[in-house]
C-alpha positions in Angstrom: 22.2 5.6 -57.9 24.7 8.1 -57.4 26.7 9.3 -54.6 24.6 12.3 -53.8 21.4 10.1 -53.7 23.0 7.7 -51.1 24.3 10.7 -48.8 21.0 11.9 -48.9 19.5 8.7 -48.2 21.8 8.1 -45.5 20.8 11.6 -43.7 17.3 10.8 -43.8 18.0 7.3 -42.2 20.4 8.8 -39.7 17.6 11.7 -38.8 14.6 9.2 -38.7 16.9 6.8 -36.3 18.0 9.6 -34.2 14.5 10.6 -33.8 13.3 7.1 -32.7 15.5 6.2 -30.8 15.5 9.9 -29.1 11.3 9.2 -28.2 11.7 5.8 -27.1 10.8 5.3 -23.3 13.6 4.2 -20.9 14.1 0.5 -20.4 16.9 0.6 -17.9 17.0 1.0 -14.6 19.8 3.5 -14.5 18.0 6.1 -17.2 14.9 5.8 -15.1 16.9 7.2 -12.1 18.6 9.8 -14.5 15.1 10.9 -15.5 13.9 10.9 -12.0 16.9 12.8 -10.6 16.4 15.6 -13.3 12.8 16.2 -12.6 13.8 16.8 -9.0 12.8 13.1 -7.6 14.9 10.5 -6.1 14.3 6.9 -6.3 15.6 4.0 -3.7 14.3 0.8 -2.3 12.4 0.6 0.9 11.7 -2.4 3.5 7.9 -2.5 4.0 7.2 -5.5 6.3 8.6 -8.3 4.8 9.6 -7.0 1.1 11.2 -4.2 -0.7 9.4 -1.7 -2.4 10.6 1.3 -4.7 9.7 4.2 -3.5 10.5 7.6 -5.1 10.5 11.3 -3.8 11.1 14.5 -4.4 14.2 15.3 -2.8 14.0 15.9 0.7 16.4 18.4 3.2 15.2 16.1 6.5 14.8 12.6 7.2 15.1 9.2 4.9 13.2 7.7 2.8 12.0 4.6 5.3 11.2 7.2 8.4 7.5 7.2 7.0 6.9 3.5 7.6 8.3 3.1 11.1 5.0 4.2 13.1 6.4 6.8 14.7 4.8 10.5 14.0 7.2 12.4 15.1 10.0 11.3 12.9 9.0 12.7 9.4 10.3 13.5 6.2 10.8 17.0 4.7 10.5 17.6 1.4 13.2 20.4 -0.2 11.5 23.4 -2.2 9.0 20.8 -3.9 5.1 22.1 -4.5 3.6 19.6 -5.1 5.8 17.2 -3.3 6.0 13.8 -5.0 5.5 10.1 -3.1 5.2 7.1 -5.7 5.2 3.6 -4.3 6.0 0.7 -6.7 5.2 -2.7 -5.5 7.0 -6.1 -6.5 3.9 -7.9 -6.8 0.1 -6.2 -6.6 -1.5 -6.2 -3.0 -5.2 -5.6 -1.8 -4.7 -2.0 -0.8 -8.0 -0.7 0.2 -6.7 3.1 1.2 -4.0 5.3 2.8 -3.5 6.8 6.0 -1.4 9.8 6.3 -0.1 12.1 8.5 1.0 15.5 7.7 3.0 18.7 9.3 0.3 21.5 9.4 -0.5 22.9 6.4 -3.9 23.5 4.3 -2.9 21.4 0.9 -4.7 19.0 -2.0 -4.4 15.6 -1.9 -3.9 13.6 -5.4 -3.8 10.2 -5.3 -3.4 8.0 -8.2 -3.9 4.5 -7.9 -2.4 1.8 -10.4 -3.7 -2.2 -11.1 -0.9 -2.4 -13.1 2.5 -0.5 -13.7 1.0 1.4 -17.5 -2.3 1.0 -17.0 -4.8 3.9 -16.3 -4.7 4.9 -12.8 -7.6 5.9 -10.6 -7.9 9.4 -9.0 -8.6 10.2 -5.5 -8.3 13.7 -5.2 -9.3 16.0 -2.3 -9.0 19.8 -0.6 -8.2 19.9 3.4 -8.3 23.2 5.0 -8.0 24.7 8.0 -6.5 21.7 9.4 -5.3 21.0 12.8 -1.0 21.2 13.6 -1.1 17.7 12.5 -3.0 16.7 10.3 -3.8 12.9 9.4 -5.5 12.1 6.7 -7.4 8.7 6.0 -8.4 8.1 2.2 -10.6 4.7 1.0 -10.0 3.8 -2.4 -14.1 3.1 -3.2 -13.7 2.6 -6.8 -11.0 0.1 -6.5 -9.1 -1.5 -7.5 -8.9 -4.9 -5.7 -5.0 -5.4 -6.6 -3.0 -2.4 -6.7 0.4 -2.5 -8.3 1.3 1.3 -7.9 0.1 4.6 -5.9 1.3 8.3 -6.9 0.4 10.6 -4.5 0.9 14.6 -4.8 1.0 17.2 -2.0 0.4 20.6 -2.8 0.3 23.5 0.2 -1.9 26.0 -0.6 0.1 29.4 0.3 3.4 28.0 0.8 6.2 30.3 1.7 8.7 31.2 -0.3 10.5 28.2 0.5 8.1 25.2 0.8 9.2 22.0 3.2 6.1 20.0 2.9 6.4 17.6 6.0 5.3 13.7 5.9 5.1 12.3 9.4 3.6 8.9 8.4 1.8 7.0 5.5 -0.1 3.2 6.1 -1.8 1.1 3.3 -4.7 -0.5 4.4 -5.3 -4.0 3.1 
């Protein structure tokens, strides 16, 4: 073989590497908060009862994080120019969640909801419309098609006619066991 084979074997191994290694999906901990942080999310670790949950968000311009577990609607958290605005809840170990509650500042928006038996697997949708709501609106979603031991829930909140601006306000959210 002669030297101009080998370089141009050796480009075509360093593109296919490159490109492999380019696609594959983050392991660490650190580039999944680098990818989070660029697509506008935040991730941290919240105290739900007795364990610590990760919890990430898109980034907010009022309150933290864990002021949408302590049972108190009038502190809240405000999300920052994000439509949709993002909650995902990752849990150490899977738990039998049978819904959410949710309370809201007032706003008409969509509700996604996608709930996870394990971390990859293929979630389950709950998706619905509320309109003409009340200043405050609270939400309560059952999770009738399962399932029994959830691992993960994504939820989306997207105001319909936001302003120019949007600060989509979470007052409260509750899994129901």
């Amino acid at each position: 073989m002669n030297l101009s084979s080998l370089w141009a074997w050796g480009l075509v191994i360093l593109v296919a590497g490159t490109f492999i290694l380019t696609r594959l999906p983050s392991t660490s901990v650190a580039d999944s908060a680098i990818e989070a942080e660029l697509a506008g999310l935040k991730t941290e670790d919240v105290k739900l009862n007795d364990e610590t949950i990760k919890m990430t968000y898109s980034f907010l311009d009022m309150g933290q994080p864990q002021d949408v577990f302590d049972q108190d609607t009038k502190t809240l958290i405000r999300g920052w120019q994000a439509n949709p605005f993002v909650l995902d809840f990752v849990f150490p170990t899977p738990k039998p969640i049978t819904g959410l509650v949710i309370d809201f500042g007032g706003m008409d928006f969509d509700l996604r909801v996608q709930v996870y038996s394990d971390r990859e697997g293929e979630p389950i949708l709950y998706e619905s419309e509320y309109r003409d709501q009340p200043p405050e609106p609270h939400v309560e979603l059952n999770f009738t098609s399962g399932p029994a031991l959830v691992s993960r829930i994504y939820i989306e909140i997207e105001q319909f006619n936001p302003p120019d601006e949007p600060h989509i306000h979470v007052r409260e959210v509750l899994f129901k066991e």
